[in-house]
C-alpha positions as CSV (number, residue, x, y, z in Angstrom):
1,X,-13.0,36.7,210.2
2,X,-11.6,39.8,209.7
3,X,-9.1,40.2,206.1
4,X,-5.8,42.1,206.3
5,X,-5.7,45.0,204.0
6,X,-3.7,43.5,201.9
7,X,-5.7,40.6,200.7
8,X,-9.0,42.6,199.3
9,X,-10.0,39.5,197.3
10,X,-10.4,36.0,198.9
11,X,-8.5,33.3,196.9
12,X,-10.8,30.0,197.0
13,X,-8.6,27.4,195.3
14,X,-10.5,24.3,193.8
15,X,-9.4,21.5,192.6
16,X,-10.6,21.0,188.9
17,X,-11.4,17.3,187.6
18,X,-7.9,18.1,185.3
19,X,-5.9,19.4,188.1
20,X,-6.6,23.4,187.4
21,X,-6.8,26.0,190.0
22,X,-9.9,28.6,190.0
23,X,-10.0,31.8,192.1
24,X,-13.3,33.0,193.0
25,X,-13.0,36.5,194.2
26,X,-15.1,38.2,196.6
27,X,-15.6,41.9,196.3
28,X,-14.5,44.4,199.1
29,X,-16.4,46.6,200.4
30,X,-15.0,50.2,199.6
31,X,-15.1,53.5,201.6
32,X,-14.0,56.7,199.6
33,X,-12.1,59.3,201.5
34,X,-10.9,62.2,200.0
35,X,-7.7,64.0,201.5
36,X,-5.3,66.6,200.4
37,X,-2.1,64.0,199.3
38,X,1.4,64.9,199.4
39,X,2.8,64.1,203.2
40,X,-0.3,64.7,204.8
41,X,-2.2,62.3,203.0
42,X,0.7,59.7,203.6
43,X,0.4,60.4,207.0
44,X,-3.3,59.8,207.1
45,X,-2.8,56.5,205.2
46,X,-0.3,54.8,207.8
47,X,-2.2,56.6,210.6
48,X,-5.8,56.0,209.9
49,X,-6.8,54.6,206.1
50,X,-4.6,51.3,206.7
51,X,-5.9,50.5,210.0
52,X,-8.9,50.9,210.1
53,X,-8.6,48.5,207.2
54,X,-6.9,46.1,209.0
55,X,-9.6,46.4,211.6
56,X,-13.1,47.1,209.9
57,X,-11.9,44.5,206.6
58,X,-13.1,47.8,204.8
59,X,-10.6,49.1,201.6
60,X,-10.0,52.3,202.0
61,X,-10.2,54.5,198.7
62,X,-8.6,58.1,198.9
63,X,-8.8,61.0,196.5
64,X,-7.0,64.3,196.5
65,X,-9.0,67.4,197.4
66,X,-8.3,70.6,196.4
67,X,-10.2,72.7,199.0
68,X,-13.1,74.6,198.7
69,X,-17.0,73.6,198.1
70,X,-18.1,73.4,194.7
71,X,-17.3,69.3,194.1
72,X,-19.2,68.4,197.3
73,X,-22.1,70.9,196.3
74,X,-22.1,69.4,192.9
75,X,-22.3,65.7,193.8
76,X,-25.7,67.0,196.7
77,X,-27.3,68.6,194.1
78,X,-27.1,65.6,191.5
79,X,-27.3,62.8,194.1
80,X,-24.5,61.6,192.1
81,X,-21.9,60.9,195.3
82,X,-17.9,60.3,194.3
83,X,-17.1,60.8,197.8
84,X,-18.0,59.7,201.0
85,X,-15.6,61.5,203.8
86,X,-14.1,64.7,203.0
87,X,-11.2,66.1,205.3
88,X,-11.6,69.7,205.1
89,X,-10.9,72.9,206.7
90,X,-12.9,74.0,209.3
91,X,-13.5,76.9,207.0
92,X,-15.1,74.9,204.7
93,X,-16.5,73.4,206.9
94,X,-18.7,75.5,209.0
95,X,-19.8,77.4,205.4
96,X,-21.0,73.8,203.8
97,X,-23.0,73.6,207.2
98,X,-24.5,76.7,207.0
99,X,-25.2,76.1,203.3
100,X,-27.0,72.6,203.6
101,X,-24.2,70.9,202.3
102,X,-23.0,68.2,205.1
103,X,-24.8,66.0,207.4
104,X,-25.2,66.8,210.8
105,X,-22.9,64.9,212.9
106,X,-24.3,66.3,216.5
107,X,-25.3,62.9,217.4
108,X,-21.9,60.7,216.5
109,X,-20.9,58.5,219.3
110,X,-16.8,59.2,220.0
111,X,-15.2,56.9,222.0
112,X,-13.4,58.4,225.1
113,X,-10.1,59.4,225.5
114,X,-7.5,57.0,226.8
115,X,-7.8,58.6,230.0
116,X,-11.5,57.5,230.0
117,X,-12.2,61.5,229.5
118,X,-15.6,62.1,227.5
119,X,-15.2,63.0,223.7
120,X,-16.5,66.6,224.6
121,X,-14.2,67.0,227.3
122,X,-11.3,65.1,225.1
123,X,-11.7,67.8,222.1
124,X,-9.8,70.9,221.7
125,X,-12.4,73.4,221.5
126,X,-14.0,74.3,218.2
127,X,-13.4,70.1,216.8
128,X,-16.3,69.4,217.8
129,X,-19.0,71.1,215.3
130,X,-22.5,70.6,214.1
131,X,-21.8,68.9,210.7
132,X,-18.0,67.8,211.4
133,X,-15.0,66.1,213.8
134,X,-12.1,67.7,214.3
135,X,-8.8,65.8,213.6
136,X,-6.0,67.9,213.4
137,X,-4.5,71.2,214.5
138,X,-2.3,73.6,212.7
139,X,-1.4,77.5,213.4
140,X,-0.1,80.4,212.5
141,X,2.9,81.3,215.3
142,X,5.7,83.6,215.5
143,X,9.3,82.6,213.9
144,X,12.4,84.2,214.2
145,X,15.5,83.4,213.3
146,X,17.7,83.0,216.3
147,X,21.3,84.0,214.8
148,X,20.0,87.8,214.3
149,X,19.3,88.5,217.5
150,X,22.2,86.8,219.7
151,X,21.1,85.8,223.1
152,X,18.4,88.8,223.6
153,X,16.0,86.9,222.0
154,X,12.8,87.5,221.5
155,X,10.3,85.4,223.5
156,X,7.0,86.7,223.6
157,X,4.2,88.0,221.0
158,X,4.3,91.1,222.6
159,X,8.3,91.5,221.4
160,X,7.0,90.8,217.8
161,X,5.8,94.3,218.0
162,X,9.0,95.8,219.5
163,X,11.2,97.5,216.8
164,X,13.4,99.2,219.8
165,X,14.5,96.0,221.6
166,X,14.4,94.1,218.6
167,X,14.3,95.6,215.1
168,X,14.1,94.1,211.8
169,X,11.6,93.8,209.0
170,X,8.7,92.1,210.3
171,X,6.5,89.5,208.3
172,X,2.5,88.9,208.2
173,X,0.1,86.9,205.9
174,X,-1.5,89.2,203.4
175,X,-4.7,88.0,203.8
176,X,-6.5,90.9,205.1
177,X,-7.9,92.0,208.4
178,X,-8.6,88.0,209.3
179,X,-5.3,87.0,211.6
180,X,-3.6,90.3,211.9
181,X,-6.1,91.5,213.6
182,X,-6.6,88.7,216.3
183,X,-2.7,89.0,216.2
184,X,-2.4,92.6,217.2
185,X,-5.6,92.5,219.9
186,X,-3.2,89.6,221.7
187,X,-0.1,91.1,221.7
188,X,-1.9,94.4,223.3
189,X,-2.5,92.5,225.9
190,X,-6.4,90.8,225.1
191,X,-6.9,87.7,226.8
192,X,-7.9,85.4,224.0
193,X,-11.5,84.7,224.7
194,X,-11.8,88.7,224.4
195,X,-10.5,88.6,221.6
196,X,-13.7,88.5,219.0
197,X,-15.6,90.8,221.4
198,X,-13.4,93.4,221.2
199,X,-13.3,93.2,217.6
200,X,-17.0,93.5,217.5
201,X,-16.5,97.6,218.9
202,X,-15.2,100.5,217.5
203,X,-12.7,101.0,220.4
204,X,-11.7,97.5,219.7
205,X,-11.0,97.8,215.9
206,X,-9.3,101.3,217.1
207,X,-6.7,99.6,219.2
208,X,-6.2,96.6,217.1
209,X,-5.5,99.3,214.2
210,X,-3.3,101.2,216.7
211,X,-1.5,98.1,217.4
212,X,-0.5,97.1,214.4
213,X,0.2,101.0,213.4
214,X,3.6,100.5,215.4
215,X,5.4,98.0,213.0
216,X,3.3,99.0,209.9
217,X,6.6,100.7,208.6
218,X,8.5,97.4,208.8
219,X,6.0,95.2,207.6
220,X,7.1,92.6,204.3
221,X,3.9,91.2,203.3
222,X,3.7,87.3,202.2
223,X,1.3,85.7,201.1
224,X,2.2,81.9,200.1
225,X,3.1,79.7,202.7
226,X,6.1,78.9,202.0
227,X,6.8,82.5,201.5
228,X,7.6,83.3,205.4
229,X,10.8,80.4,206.3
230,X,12.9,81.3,202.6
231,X,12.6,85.0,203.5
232,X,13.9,84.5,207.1
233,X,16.4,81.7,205.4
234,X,17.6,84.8,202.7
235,X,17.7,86.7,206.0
236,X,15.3,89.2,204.1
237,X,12.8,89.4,208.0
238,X,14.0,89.5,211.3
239,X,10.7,87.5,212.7
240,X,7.1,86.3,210.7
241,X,4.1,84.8,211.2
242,X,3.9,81.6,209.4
243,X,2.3,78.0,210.0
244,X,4.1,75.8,212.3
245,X,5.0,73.2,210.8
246,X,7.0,75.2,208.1
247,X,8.8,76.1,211.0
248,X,9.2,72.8,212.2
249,X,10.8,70.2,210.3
250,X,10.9,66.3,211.6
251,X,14.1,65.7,209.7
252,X,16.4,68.3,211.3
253,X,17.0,70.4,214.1
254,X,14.6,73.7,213.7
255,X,16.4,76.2,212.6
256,X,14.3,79.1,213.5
257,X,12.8,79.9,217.0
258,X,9.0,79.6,217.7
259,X,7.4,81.6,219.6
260,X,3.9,79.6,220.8
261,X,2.2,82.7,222.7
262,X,-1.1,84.1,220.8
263,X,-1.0,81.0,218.3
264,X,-4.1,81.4,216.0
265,X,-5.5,77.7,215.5
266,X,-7.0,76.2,213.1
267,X,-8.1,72.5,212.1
268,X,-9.1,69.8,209.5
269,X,-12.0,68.0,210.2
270,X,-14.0,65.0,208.7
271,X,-17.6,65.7,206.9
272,X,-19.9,63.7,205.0
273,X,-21.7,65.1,202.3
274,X,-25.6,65.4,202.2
275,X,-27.6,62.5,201.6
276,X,-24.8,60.2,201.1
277,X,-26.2,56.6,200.8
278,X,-23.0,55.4,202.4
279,X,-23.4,57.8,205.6
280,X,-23.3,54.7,208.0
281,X,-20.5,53.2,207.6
282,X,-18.5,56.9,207.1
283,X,-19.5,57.3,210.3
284,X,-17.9,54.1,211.6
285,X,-14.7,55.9,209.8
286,X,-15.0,58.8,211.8
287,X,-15.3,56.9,215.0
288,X,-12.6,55.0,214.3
289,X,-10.3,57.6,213.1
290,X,-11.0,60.2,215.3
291,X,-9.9,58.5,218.0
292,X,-6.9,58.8,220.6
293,X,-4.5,56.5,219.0
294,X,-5.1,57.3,215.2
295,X,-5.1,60.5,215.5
296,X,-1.4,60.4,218.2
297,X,-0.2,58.1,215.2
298,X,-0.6,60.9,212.7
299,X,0.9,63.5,215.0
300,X,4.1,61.1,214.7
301,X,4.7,61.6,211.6
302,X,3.8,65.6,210.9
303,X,4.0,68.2,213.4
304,X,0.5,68.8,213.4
305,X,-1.5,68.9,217.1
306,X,-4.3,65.8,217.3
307,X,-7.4,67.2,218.4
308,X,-7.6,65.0,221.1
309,X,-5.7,66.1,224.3
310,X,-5.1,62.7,225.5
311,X,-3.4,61.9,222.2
312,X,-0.8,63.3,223.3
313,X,0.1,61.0,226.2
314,X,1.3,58.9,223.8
315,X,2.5,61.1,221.1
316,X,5.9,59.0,222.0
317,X,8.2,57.7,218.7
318,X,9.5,61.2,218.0
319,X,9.9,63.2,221.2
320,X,11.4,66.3,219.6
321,X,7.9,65.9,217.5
322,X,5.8,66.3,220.5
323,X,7.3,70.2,221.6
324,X,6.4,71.4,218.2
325,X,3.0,70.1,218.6
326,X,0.7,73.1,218.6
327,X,-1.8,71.5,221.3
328,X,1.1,70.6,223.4
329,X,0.3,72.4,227.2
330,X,3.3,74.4,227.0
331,X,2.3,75.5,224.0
332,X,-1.6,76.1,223.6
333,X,-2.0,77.6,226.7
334,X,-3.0,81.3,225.3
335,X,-4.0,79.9,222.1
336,X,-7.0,81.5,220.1
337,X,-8.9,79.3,217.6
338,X,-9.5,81.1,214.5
339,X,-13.6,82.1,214.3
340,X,-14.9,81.8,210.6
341,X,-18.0,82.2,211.5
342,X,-17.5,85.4,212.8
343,X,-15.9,86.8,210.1
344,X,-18.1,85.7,207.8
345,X,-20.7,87.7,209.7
346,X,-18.6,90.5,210.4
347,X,-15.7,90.1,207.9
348,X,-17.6,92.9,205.5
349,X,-18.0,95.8,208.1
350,X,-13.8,95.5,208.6
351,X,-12.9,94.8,205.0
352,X,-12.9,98.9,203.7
353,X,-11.3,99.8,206.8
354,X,-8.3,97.3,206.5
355,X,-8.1,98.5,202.3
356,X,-8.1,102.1,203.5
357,X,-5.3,101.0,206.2
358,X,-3.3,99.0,203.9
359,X,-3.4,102.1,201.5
360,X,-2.1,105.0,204.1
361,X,1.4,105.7,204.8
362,X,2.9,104.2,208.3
363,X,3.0,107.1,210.7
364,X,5.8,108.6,211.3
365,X,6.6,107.5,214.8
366,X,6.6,103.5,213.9
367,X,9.4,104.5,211.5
């Protein structure tokens, strides 16, 4: 029989010759996930750690995460494992593949969607990757704040490079050419799986460049995430780039308009490090939390797309929730997923052009 999570020790009372009680406790068996706290790590605990608790009779252990690769490479290289899942960014991700660092996963049987869809038809494209399973989706979109502009407002990406019809300092990530350039090759009109070949050629780059040449002189550059929302809240931009679900909040109202065209997505996916011992049964995680309902429960309670599509079919305490959603249909219809893997083979070529760029005056026709 199956334990709820919260009895991790079985209580065996016996009745002693003078009447005492004795507990005999049976250990649990523990699974160690490591996460990135705060709301979203809340989220993941009603969503996915405490049921599949309830289900497996597995406790749960989750540790914060701070990003990046150097703990997981550390704990591979000693055989020394702390951790046995890692949510990560698909960042991360794909570089800890390409390094040795994470186990292949190409194998893992998903369960279908709910609507009896296969896993690889379920899955946004991209979740699905040689050492990881996508779980959740976040972007960067457009935000504007609606009282600046009236009732002409802005609705596409296109108008987020319109000074004329809608002027106004403009904000973008400060991150280099990664994101403003996908950015500009949309809004000029690239349909998004053109997107990375055009970026591969000069005339590409060129009109990409040219592109974002046009608001150059209204740019405000940001570079923390929060940055983007206070600056259109102190009224200090007109319309940003940003991640959607600053944009978004589930406790109000949004405040500022999205606009959902040319989103640039991006997700967190589950990896196991190399050679962990407990690889089986963090595979049962994954299963289990990577499925339709878990990952529709998490998407509840932040605004944060669930890589499955058929989550969303019953995305359904928090309606409002569910339009902010960037793998809603309305929503990720021209939607480009984010290509590390590209830049990190291309990434160096662009990098002295985009320093030069940043460094030369705005011409004098984008004024």
């Amino acid at each position: 029989m199956r334990l709820p999570r919260w009895l991790i020790a079985v209580g065996v009372v016996l009745a002693g010759a003078g009447g005492g009680l004795y507990w005999l406790s049976l250990p649990a068996e523990t699974l160690t996930v490591v996460s990135w706290g705060e709301s979203y790590g809340r989220a993941q605990t009603l969503a996915l750690f405490h049921p599949y608790t309830d289900t497996s009779g597995v406790n749960v252990a989750v540790k914060n995460y701070g990003g990046g690769l150097k703990e997981i490479a550390e704990q591979v290289e000693s055989r020394a494992y702390e951790w046995d899942v890692v949510d990560l960014e698909i960042e991360d991700a794909a570089a800890g593949c390409r390094q040795g660092l994470l186990e292949r996963l190409d194998d893992i049987q998903l369960p279908p969607g709910i609507d009896g869809a296969s896993a690889r038809r379920d899955f946004v494209p991209g979740a699905l990757g040689p050492c990881w399973v996508g779980t959740m989706v976040y972007s960067q979109v457009i935000a504007f704040d609606p009282q600046r502009f009236g009732e002409n407002r802005p609705r596409t990406l296109a108008d987020f490079f319109d000074l004329a019809r809608f002027p106004g300092p403009r904000g973008l990530r400060d991150s280099g050419p990664k994101y403003n350039l996908e950015l500009a090759l949309l809004a000029d009109g690239i349909p998004p799986w053109r997107v990375y070949p055009a970026l591969a050629t000069k005339n590409g780059l060129d009109r990409a460049f040219a592109k974002l040449d046009t608001i150059k002189s209204a740019v405000v550059w940001w570079s923390r995430v929060s940055e983007p929302i206070d600056m259109l809240e102190r009224r200090e931009l007109a319309m940003t780039t940003g991640l959607n679900s600053r944009v978004f909040s589930i406790a109000a109202e949004p405040r500022f308009g999205t606009i959902w065209e040319g989103q640039l997505y991006q997700l967190d996916v589950f990896g196991i490090p190399m050679g962990n011992p407990n690889k089986e049964r963090g595979l049962d995680f994954i299963r289990f939390a990577t499925g339709a309902r878990p990952l529709a429960g998490q998407s509840e309670l932040l605004p944060y797309g669930p890589a499955r599509r058929s989550s969303l079919k019953i995305v359904g305490r928090n309606p409002e929730m569910r339009r902010h959603l960037p793998t809603a249909p309305e929503n990720f219809g021209r939607a480009l997923a984010v290509d590390h893997d590209w830049w990190a083979a291309n990434g160096a070529r662009i990098e002295a052009r985009w320093a030069e760029w940043r460094q030369a005056e705005p011409l004098a026709d984008s004024r």
